[in-house]
C-alpha positions as CSV (number, residue, x, y, z in Angstrom):
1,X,-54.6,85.2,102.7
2,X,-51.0,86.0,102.5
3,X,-49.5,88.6,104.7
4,X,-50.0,92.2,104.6
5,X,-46.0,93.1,104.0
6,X,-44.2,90.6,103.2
7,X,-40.0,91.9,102.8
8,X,-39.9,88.9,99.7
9,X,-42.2,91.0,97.8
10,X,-38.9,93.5,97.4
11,X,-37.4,91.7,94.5
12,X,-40.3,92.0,92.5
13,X,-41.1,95.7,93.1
14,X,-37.1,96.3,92.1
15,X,-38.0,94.6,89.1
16,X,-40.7,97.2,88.4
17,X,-38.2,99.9,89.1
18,X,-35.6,98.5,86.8
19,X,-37.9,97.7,84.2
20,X,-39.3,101.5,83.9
21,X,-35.8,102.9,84.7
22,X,-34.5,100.7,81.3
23,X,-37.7,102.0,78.8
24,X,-38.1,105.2,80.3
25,X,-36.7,107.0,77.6
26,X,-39.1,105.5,75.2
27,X,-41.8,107.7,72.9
28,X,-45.0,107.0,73.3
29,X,-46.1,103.7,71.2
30,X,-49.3,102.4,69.9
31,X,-52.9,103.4,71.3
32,X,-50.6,104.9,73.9
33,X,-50.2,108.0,71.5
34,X,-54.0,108.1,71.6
35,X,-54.7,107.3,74.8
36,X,-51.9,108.5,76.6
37,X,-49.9,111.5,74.9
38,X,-52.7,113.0,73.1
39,X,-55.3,112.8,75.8
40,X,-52.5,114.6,78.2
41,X,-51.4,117.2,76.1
42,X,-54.7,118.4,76.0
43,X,-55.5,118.9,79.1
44,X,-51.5,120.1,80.2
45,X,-51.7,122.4,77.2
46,X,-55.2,124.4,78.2
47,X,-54.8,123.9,82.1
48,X,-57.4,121.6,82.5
49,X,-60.5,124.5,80.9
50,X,-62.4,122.0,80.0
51,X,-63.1,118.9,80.8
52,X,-64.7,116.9,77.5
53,X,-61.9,116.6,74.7
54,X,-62.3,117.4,71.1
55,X,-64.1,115.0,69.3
56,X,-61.0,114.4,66.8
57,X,-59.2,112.9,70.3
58,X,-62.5,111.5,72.3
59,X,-63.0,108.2,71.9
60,X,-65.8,107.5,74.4
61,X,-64.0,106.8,77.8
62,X,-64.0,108.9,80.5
63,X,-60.3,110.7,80.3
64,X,-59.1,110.4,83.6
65,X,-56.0,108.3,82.5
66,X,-54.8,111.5,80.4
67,X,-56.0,113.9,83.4
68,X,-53.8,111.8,85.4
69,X,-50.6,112.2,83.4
70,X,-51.3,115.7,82.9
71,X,-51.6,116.4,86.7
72,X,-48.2,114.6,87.0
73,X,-46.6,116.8,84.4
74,X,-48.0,119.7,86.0
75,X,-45.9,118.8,89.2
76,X,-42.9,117.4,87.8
77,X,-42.3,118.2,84.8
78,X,-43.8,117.2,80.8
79,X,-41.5,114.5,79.7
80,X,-40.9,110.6,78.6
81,X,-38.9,109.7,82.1
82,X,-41.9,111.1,83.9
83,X,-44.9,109.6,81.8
84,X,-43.0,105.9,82.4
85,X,-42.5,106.2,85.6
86,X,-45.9,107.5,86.7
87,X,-47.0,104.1,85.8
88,X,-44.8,102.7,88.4
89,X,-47.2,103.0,91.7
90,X,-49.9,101.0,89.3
91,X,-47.0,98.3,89.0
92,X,-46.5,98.3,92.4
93,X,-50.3,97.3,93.2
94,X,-50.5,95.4,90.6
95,X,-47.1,93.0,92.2
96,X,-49.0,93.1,95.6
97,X,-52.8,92.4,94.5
98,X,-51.7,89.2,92.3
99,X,-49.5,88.5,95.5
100,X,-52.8,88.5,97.3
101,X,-54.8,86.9,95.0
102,X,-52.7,84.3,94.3
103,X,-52.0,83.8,98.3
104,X,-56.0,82.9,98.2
105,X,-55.6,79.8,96.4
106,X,-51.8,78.8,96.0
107,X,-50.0,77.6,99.3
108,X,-46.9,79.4,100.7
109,X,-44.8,77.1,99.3
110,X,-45.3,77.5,95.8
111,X,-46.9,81.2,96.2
112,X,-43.4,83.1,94.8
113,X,-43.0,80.9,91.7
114,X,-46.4,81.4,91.1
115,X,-46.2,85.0,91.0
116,X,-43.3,84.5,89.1
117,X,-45.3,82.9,86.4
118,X,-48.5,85.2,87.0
119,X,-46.3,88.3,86.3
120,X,-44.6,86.6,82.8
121,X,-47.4,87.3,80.6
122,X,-46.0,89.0,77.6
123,X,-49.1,91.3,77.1
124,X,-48.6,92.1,80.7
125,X,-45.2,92.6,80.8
126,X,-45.5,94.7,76.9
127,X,-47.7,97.0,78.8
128,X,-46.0,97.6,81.9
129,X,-43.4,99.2,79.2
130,X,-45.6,101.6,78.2
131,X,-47.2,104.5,79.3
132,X,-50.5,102.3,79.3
133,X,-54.2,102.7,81.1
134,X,-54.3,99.1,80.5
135,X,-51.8,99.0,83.5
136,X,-54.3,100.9,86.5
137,X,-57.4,98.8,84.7
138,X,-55.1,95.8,85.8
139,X,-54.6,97.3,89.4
140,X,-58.2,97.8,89.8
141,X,-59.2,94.7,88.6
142,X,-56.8,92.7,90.7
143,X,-58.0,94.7,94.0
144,X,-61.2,94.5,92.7
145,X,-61.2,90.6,92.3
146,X,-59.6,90.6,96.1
147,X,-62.0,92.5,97.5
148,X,-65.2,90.3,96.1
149,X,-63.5,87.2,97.1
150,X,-62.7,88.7,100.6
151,X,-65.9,90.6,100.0
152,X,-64.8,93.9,101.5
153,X,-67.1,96.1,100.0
154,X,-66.0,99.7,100.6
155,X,-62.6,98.0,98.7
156,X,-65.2,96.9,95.8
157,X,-66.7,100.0,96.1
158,X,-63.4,101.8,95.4
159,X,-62.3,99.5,92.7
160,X,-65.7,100.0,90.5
161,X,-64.8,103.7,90.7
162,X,-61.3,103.2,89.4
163,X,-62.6,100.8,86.9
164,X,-65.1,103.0,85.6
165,X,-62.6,106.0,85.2
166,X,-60.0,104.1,82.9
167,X,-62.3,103.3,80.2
168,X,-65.3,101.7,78.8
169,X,-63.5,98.1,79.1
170,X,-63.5,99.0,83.0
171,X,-66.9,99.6,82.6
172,X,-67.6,95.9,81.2
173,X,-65.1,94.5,84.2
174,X,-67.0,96.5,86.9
175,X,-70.3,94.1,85.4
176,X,-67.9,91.0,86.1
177,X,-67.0,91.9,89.1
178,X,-70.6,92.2,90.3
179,X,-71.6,89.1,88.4
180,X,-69.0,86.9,90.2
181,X,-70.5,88.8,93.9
182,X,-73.7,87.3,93.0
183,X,-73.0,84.1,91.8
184,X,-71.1,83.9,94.9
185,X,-74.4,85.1,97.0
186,X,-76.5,82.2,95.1
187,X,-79.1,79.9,97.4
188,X,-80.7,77.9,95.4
189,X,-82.7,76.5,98.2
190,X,-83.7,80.1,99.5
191,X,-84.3,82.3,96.9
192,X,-85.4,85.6,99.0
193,X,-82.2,85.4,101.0
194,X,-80.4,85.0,97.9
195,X,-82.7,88.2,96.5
196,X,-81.7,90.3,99.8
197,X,-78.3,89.2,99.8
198,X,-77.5,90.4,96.1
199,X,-79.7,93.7,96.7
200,X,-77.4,94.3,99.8
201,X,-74.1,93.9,97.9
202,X,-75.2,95.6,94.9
203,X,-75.0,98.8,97.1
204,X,-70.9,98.5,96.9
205,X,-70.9,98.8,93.2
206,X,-74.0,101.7,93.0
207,X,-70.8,104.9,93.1
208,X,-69.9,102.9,89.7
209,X,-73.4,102.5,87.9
210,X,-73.9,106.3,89.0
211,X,-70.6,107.7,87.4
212,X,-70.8,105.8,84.6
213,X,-74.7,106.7,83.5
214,X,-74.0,110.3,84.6
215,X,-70.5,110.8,82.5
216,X,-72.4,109.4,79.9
217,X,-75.3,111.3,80.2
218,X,-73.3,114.8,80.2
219,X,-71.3,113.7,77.5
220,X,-74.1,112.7,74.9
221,X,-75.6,116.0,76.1
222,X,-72.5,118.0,75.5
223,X,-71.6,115.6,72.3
224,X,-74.5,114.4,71.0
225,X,-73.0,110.8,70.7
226,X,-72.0,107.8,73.0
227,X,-68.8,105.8,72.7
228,X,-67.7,107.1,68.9
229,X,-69.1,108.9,66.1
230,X,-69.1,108.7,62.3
231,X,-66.3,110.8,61.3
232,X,-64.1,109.3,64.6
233,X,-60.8,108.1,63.1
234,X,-61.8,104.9,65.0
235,X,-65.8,104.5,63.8
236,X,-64.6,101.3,61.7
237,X,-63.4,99.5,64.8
238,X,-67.0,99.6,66.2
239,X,-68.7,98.2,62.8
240,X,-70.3,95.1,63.9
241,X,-69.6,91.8,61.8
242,X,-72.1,89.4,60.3
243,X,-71.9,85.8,61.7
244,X,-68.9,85.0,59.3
245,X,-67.7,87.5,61.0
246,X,-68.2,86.4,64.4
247,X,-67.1,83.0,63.6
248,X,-63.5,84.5,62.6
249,X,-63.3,86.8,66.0
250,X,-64.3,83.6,67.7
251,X,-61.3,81.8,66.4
252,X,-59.1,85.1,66.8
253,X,-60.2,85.2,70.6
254,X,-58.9,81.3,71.1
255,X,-55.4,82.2,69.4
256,X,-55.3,85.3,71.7
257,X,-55.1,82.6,74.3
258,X,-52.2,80.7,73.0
259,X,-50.6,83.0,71.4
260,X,-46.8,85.0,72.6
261,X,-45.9,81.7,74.7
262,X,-49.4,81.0,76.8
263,X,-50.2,78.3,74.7
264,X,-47.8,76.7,77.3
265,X,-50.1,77.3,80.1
266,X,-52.9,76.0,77.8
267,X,-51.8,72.7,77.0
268,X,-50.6,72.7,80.7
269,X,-54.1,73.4,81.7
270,X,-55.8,70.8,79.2
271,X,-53.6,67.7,80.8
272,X,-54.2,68.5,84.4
273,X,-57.9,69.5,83.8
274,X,-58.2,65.7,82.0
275,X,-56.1,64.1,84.6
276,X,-57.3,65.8,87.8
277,X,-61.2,65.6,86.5
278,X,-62.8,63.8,89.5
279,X,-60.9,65.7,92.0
280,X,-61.6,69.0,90.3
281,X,-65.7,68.9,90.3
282,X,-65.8,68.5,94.2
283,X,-63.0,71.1,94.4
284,X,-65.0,74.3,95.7
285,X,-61.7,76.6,94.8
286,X,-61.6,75.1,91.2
287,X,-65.3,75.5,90.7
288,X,-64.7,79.2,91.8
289,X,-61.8,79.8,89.5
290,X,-63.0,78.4,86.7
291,X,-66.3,80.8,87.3
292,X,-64.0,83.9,87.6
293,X,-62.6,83.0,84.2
294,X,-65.7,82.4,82.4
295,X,-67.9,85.1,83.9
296,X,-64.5,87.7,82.7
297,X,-64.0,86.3,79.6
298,X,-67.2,86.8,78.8
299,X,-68.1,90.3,80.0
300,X,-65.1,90.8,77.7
301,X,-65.4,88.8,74.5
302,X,-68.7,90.2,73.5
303,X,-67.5,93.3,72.0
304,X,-64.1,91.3,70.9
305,X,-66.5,88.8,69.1
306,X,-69.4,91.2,67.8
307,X,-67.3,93.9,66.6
308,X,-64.5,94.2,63.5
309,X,-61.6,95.7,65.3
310,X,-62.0,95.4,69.1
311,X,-59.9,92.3,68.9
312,X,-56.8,93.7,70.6
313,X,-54.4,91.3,72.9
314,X,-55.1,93.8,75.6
315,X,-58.4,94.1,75.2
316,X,-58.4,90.4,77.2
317,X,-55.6,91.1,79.9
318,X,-58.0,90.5,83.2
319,X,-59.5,87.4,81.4
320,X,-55.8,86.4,80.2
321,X,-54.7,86.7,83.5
322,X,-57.7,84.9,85.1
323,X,-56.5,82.1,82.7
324,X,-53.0,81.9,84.5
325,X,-53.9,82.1,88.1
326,X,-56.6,79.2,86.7
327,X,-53.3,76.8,85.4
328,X,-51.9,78.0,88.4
329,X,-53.8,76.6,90.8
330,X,-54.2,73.7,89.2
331,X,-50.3,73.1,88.6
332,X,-49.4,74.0,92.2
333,X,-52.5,72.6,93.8
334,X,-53.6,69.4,92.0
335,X,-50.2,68.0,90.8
336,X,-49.1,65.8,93.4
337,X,-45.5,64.8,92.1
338,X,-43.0,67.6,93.3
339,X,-40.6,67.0,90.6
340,X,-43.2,67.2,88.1
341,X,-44.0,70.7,89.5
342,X,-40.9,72.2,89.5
343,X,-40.2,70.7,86.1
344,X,-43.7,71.9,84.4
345,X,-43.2,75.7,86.3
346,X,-39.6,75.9,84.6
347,X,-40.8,75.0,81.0
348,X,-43.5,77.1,81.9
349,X,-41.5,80.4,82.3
350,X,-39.1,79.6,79.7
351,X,-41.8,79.3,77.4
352,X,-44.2,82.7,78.6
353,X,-40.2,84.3,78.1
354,X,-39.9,83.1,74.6
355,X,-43.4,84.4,73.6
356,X,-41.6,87.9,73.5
357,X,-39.5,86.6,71.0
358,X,-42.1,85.8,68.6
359,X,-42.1,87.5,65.3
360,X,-44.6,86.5,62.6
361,X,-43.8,87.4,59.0
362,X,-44.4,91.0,57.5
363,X,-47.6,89.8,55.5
364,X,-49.5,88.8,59.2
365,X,-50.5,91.5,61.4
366,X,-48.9,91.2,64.9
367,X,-49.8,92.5,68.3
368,X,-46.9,94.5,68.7
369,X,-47.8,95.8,72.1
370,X,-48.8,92.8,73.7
371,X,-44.9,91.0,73.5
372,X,-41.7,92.8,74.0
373,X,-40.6,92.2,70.3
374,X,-41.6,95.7,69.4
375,X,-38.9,96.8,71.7
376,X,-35.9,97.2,69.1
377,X,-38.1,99.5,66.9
378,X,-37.5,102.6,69.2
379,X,-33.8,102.6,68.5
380,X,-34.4,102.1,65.3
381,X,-37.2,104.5,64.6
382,X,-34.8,107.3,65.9
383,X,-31.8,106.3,64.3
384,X,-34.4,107.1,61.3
385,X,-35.1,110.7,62.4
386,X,-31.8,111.2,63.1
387,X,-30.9,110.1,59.2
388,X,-34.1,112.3,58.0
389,X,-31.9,115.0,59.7
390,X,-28.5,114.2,58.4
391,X,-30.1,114.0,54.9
392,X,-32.2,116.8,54.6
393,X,-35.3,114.4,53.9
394,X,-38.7,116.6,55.6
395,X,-41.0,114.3,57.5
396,X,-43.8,115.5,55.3
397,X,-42.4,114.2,52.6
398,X,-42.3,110.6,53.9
399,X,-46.0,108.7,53.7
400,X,-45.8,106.5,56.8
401,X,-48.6,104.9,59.0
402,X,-50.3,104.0,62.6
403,X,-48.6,104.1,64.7
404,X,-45.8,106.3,63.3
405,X,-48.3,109.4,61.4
406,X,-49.2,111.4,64.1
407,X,-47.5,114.8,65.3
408,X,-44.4,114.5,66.6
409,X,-45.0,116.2,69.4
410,X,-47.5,113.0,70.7
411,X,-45.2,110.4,70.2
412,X,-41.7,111.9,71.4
413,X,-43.3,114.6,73.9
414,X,-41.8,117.6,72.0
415,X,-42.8,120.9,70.6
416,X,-42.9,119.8,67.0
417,X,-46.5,119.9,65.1
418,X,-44.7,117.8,62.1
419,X,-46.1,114.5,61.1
420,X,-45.6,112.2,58.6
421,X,-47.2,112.2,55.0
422,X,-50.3,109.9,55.1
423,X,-49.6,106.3,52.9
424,X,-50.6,107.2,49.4
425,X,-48.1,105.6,47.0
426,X,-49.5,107.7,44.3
427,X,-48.3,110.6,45.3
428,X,-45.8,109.7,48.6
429,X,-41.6,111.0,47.5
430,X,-40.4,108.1,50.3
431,X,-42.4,105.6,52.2
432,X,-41.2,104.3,55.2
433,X,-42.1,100.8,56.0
434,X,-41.7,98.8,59.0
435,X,-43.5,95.4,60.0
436,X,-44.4,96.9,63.2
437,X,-47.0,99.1,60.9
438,X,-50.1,96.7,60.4
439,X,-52.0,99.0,58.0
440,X,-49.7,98.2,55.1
441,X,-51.3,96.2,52.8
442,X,-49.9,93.0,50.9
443,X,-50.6,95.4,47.5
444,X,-48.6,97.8,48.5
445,X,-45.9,96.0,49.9
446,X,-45.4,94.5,46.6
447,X,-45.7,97.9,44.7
448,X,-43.0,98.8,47.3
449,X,-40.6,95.7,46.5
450,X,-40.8,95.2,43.2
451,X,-38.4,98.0,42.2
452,X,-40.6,99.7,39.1
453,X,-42.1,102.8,41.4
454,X,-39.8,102.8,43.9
455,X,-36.1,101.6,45.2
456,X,-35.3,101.0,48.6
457,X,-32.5,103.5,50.2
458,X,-31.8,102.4,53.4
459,X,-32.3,99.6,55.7
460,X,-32.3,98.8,59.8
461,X,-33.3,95.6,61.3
462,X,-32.7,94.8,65.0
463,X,-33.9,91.8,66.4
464,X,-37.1,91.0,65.0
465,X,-37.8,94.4,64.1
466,X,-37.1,96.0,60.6
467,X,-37.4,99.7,59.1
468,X,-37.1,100.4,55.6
469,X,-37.1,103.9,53.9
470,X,-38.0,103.9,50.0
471,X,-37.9,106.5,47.5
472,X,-40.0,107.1,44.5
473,X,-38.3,106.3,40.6
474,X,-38.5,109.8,39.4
């Protein structure tokens, strides 16, 4: 294990500072708005009554992430600078528990570039801009994994408990957690030690299992329903798929894994794994991180695979990041030629850096919160408003969608209850259409572009990023 406090860690928690201090004006993006804003402004706005939301915001986790921010605007004030950087102690844990878990299996030597690479991610780094539970389920996993390896229980113990209160995805990493204790616990050759051992450490993870079945409990007694219900605005994502179905999501989860730069660390992986092959099935660490991987990714790709829309970027972060610390190890640990290392971790981070500048075209739908190319559209998004202002153009009056048709006062923290029109070219005056909005159909795009119904009146673009406002022929 690397040290406790270590003064090199500095640079990288500066980084964290800088990085909010530069987005911290930022609305809230995404299933952020959801999540985040929504979830908080409930609970700011009725002094924390009442503790279930309203069904129209509940989607099934326990809301402790929007309690959280609430709380924080309760002491310092309700506002962008303070959602961001309320995120930043969860940044700060998150630097020093991949610093730890990465000291378990990567030498001194090589641990800094490591964590380097390990921090690089693009979905990782996407989220860390936003005001994001995905960024304490990280934490928590990251201490989590540290504590089974070092098996510290009370530390598991906590960890389960901060897992569970992020969301139901916690949930399903709390059951990987425990999995990987007991694999670890495994005799074949004395099976009732094995039995007592796993009995004994399943006591660290029993605060959890009793939080999760008893919010659960009170909420299908207060609710009537677990996870979603049929007139949820998210019901579809939870409509399972037939085996078609599951064939495409099982394809969709392997491009998750290349995809914004990682494919890098994948082919990276491959050559090592094929070159280092002997060497890696009597390595005890490699067996171990290759089991950490497989028992995540699972526990996580069973909803991604079964389900139509649960097939978010972010939905994989701890088994994406078990990934990397996997190529890792094996770059830093198994690659004998120095040169080769140093070579391999530059292409490495140039190419995990240039996943964030990956744009596909306006027909495919991107992951816009799991890269940093959905950075420009702030600026451009306001300098929007700001024209809808200047021209006298209502907000109502503009048919727009996800993640831009909600209240105002959700996305840019205000008091405004305006919102966009829904999409309905039918009936919509202006339509504004941007490529970070998914839900656009190819259809409609070409009902948009073809210049019969409507003409196009003004256009941004910045980076990768574009915004166009059109107006119906009258």
């Amino acid at each position: 294990m690397p040290k406790s406090f270590n003064v090199k860690l500095f640079p990288f928690y500066l980084a964290c500072v800088l990085l909010v201090w530069t987005v911290s004006g930022n609305f809230f993006f995404w299933d952020t708005i959801q999540l985040g804003a929504k979830h908080a402004v409930f609970y700011y706005d009725s002094g924390f009554s009442e503790f279930f939301l309203p069904d129209i915001l509940d989607s099934g986790h326990i809301p402790a992430f929007g309690m959280y921010l609430a709380l924080v605007w309760k002491v310092f004030g309700k506002s962008l600078h303070v959602s961001h950087w309320a995120m930043v102690p969860f940044l700060f844990g998150i630097v020093y528990q991949a610093y730890r878990l990465l000291g378990t299996y990567i030498r001194e030597k090589y641990l800094y570039l490591a964590l380097i690479l390990f921090l690089a991610d693009a979905t990782l780094l996407a989220q860390s801009v936003l005001v994001s539970p995905d960024i304490p389920l990280v934490f928590f996993f990251l201490f989590g994994i540290n504590a089974v390896l070092q098996n510290k229980r009370w530390q598991i113990m906590l960890a389960g408990i901060g897992l569970s209160l992020v969301s139901m995805r916690g949930m399903m990493v709390v059951f990987a957690l425990g999995l990987i204790d007991v694999i670890s616990s495994i005799n074949i050759f004395n099976l009732k030690q094995t039995l007592i051992e796993c009995l004994r450490k399943a006591q660290a993870y029993l605060p959890a299992v009793f939080l999760i079945i008893a919010f659960n409990l009170l909420h299908y007694l207060h609710k009537g329903w677990f996870a979603y219900h049929e007139s949820s605005p998210w019901a579809g994502s939870f409509e399972k798929v037939d085996f078609k179905g599951i064939l495409y999501n099982i394809g969709l989860l392997g491009w998750r894994f290349i995809d914004f730069g990682r494919i890098f660390l994948v082919i990276t992986g491959l050559v090592i794994i094929v070159f280092s092959f002997k060497r890696l099935v009597k390595d005890k660490r490699a067996i171990q991180l290759f089991i950490i991987f497989g028992v995540v990714l699972l526990s996580l790709s069973v909803s991604f695979v079964l389900y139509k829309h649960l097939s978010g970027h972010r939905y994989l972060l701890p088994a994406l990041l078990c990934f990397s610390l996997l190529v890792l190890y094996l770059l830093f640990e198994h690659l004998r030629n120095n040169k080769l290392k140093y070579f391999l971790w530059t292409v490495l981070l140039l190419g995990l850096i240039s996943g964030n500048f990956v744009v596909y075209p306006a027909h495919v739908a991107q992951g816009w919160d799991a890269s940093l190319a959905h950075l420009p559209y702030y600026d451009l998004r306001n300098e929007f408003n700001e024209y809808f202002n200047e021209e006298n153009i209502r907000i109502e009056d503009v048919g727009c969608t996800f993640p831009n048709n909600t209240e105002l006062k959700y996305i840019d923290l205000n008091d405004s209850t305006v919102k966009h029109a829904s999409l309905d070219l039918d009936n919509n005056l202006y339509v504004l259409y941007s490529n970070v909005y998914n839900d656009f159909g190819d259809a409609e795009v070409q009902r948009l572009e073809a210049g019969k119904e409507f003409i196009l009146q003004k256009e941004l673009k910045k980076g990768g990023v574009f915004i166009k406002l059109y107006k119906k022929i009258q």
